[in-house]
C-alpha positions in Angstrom: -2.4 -4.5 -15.8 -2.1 -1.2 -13.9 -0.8 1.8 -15.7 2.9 3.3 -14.1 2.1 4.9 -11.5 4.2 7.9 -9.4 4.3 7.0 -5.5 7.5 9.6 -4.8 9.6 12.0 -6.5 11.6 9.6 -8.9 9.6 6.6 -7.9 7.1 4.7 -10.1 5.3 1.3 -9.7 3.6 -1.2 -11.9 1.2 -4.2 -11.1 -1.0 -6.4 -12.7 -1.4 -10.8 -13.4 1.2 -13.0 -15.2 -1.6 -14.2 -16.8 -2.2 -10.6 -18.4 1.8 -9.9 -18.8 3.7 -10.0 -21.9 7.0 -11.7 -21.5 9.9 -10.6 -22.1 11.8 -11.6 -25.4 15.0 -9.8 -24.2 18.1 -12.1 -24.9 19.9 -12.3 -21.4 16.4 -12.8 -19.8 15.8 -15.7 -21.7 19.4 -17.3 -21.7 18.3 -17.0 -17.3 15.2 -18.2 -17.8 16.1 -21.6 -19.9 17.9 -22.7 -16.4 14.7 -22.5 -14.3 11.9 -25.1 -13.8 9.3 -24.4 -16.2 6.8 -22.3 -14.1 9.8 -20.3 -12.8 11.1 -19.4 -16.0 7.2 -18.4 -17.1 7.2 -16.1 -13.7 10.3 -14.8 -14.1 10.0 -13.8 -17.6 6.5 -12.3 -17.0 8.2 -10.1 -14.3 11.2 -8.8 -16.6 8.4 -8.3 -19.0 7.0 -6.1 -16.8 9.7 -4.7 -15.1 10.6 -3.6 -18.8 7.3 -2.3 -19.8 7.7 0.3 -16.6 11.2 0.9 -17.8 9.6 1.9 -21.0 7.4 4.2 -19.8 9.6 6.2 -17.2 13.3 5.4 -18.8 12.9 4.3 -22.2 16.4 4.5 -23.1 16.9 1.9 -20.1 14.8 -0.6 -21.6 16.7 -2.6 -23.6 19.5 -2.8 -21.4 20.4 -6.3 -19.2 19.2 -6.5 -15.8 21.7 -8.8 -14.1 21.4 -10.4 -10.3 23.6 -8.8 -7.5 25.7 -11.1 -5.4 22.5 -11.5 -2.8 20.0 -11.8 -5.8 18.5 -8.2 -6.3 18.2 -7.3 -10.2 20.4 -4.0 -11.1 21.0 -2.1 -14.8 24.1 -3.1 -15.3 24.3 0.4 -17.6 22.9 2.0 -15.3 23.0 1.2 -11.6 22.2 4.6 -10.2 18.8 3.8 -11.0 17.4 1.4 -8.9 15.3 -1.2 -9.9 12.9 -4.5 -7.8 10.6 -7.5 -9.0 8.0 -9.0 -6.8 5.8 -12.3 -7.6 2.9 -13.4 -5.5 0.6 -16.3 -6.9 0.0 -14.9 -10.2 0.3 -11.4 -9.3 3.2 -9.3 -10.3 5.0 -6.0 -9.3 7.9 -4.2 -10.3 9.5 -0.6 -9.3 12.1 1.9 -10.7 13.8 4.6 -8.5 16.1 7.0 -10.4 18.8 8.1 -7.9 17.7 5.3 -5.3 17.6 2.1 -4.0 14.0 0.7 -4.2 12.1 -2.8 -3.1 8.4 -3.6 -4.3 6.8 -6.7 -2.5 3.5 -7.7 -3.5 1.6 -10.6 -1.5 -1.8 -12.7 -1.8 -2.7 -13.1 1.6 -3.6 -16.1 3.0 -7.3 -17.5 4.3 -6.0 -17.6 7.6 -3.0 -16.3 9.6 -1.8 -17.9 12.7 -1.1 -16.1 15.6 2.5 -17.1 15.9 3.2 -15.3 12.5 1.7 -12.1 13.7 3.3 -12.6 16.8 6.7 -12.7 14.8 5.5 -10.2 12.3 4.0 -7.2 14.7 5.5 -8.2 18.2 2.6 -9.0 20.8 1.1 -5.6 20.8 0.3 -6.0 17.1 -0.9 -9.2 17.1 -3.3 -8.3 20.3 -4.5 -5.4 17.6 -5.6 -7.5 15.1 -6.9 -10.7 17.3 -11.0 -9.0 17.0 -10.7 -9.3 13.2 -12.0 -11.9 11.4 -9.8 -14.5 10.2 -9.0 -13.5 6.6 -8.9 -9.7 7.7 -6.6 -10.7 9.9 -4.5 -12.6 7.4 -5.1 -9.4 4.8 -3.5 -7.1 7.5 -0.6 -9.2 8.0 0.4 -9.7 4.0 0.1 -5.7 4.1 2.6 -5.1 6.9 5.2 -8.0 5.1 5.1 -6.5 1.9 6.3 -3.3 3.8 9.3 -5.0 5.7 9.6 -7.1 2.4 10.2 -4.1 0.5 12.6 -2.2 3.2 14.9 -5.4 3.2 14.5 -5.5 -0.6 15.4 -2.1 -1.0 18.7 -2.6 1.0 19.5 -5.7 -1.3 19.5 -8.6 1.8 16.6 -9.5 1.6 15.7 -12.3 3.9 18.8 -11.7 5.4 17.9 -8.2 6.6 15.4 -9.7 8.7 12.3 -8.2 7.6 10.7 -9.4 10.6 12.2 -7.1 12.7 11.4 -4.0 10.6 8.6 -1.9 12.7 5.5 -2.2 10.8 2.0 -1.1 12.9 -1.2 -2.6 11.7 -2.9 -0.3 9.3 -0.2 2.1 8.5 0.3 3.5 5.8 4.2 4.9 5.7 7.4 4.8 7.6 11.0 4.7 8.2 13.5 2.4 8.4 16.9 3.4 8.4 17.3 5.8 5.3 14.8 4.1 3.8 11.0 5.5 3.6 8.3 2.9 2.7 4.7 3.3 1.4 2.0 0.8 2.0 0.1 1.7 -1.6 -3.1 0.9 -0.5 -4.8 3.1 -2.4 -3.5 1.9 -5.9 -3.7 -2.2 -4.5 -6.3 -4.4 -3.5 -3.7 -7.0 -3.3 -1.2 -5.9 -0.6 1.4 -4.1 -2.1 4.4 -1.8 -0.5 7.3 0.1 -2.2 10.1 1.5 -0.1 13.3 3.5 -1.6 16.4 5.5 -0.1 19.5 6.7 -0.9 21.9 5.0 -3.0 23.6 3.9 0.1 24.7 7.4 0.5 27.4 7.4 -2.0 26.4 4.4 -4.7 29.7 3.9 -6.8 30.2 1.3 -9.8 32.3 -1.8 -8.5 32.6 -3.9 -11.8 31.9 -7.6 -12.3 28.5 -8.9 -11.2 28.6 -8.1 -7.8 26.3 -5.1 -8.2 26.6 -1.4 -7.2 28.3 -0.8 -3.7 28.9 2.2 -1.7 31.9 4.1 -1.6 33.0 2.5 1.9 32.3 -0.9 0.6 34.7 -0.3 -2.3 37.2 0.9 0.3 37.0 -1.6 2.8 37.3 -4.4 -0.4 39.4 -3.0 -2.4 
């Protein structure tokens, strides 16, 4: 297990093994985690565990508190939502991320032994795939978890997910930063061996409490729903 670590102002990230992690015992975690197949419920937990342990270390009084799903999935602090919060599982490794003031994804990814070259196709567009063609096989494959965690994390951050189709989020081979939108993203290769990206912006430019269990929504969101 990694020790918090500061990639940005207001930013902080955690790693390490579900193997290593110390589940959480929070009520509402569990209550979740009962309705999930058995090795779901052990992931999840293990990534509220940590998720709490970072929370602990950067925003103790936060700790405690319940982290409920948003309409499209992503966790928020239902006490808290100006302080953003993301989860990531990959095979047995685990991330999690804390943003006060922001909106923040964390995607961690075991790569693969191989890669084909469609997904890098779809992944970095021809001239990226071309880029990494030389490489061997699970370099190749390495490269390619790097640059998903990064559009992982943008679409993430901006709480689609999947739907945001992180695909088409502009990812060179070997960067290490970027932009999408308002959001900036950080390929944290120097704190990862595993691929692991964070990316955080505003709070949708004006983030405003909404009620229920839909999650924090922007001020023109509220309007335009009432």
């Amino acid at each position: 297990m990694t020790a918090p670590r500061a990639v940005a102002d207001g930013v902080w990230v955690i790693t390490g093994e579900i193997s290593e992690a110390r589940p959480s015992a929070h009520r509402d975690d569990l209550l979740r985690a009962a309705a999930l197949p058995e090795w779901r419920a052990r992931e999840f937990l293990a990534g509220r565990g940590l998720l709490r342990r970072l929370l602990t270390a950067v925003r103790p009084e936060l700790a405690s508190g319940a982290v409920v799903p948003d309409a499209h999935g992503k966790p928020w602090l239902r006490a808290c939502p100006e302080v953003g919060v993301s989860v990531s599982h990959s095979r047995g490794r685990l991330a999690a991320a804390v943003a006060v003031g922001a909106r923040v994804g964390v995607d961690v990814q075991r790569p693969g032994a191989t890669v084909t070259a469609s997904f890098a196709r779809r992944l970095l567009g021809e001239t990226g795939a071309e880029a990494l063609a030389g490489l061997p096989a699970a370099r190749a494959a390495e490269e390619v978890a790097w640059v998903w965690t990064a559009q992982e994390a943008c679409v993430k951050a901006d709480g689609r997910g999947l739907a945001g189709r992180p695909w088409t989020v502009g990812v060179a081979p070997g960067s290490r930063f970027g932009r999408w939108g308002p959001y900036r993203w950080i390929a944290l290769r120097g704190i990862s061996a595993t691929p692991l990206s964070c990316a955080f912006g505003p709070p949708d430019q004006a983030m405003a409490w909404a009620g229920g269990e839909e999650g924090p929504r922007t001020a023109g969101e509220r309007t335009r729903k009432g």
